[in-house]
TIMAR-174230 format. One record per residue (C-alpha): x, y, z; residue number from 1. Coordinates in steps of 0.1 Angstrom, whole numbers, m for minus. Example, Ala and Ser with C-alpha at 12.3 -4.5 7.8 and 13.67 -1.06 7.14 Angstrom:
<nodes>
(node (123 m45 78) 1)
(node (137 m11 71) 2)
</nodes>
This chain:
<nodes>
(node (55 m149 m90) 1)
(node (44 m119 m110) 2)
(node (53 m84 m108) 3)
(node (25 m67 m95) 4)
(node (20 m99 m69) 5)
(node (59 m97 m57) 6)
(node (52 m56 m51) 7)
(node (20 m61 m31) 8)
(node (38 m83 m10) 9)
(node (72 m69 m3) 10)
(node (49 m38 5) 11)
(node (23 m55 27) 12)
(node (57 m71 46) 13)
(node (75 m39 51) 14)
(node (43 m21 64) 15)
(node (34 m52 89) 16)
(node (76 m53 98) 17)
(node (74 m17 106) 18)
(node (77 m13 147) 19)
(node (67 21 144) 20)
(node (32 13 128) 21)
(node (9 3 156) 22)
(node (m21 m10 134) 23)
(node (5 m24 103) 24)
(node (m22 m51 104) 25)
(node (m54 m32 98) 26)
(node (m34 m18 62) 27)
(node (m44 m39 32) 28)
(node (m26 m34 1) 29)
(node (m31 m46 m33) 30)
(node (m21 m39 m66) 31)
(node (m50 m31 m96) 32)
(node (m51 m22 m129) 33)
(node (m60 15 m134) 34)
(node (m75 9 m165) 35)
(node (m94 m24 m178) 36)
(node (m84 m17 m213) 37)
(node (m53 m40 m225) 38)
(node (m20 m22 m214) 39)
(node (m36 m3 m187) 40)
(node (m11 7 m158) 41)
(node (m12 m5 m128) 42)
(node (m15 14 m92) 43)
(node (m6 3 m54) 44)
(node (m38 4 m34) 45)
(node (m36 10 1) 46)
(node (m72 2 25) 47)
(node (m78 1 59) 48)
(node (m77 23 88) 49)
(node (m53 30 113) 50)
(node (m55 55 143) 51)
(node (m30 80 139) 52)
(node (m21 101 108) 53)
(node (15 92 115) 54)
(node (7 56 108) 55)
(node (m9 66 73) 56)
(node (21 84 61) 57)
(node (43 56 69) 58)
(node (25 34 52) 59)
(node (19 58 22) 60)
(node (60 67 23) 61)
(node (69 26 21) 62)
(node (47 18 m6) 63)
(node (63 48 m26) 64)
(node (95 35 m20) 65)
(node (85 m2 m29) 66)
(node (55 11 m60) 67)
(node (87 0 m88) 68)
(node (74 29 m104) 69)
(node (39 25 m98) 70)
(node (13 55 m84) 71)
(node (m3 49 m54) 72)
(node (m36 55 m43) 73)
(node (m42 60 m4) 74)
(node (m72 54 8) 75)
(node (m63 45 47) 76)
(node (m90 61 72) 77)
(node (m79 71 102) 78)
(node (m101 72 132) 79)
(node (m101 83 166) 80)
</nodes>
């Protein structure tokens, strides 16, 4: 398993594990290159939408702590 493959998924299982996150399912995350040119970095995309900003900065806190060094771009809605 590569890197970037074994980060998106311990993220996607920690956010989905989370008891506290009542729509841990709607949260897709996924790992990208931030740049197409050779060595470019790669970031920890969060999608989706969840229904309390509570649940978006959980998510956003966990893949932070999972990103092995990695920015992360949060782009979670959250809707009413």
């Amino acid at each position: 398993m590569q890197e970037a493959e074994r980060v998106q998924t311990e993220i996607q299982k920690v956010i989905e594990e989370d008891p506290t996150i009542q729509d841990a399912r709607r949260i897709l995350v996924s790992v990208e290159k931030k740049s197409f040119l050779k060595g470019g970095k790669e970031i920890v995309v969060l999608k989706g939408s969840v229904h309390s900003e509570s649940d978006k900065l959980k998510a956003d806190r966990i893949a932070h702590l999972h990103s092995a060094g990695r920015e992360v771009q949060d782009s979670i809605s959250v809707v009413h």
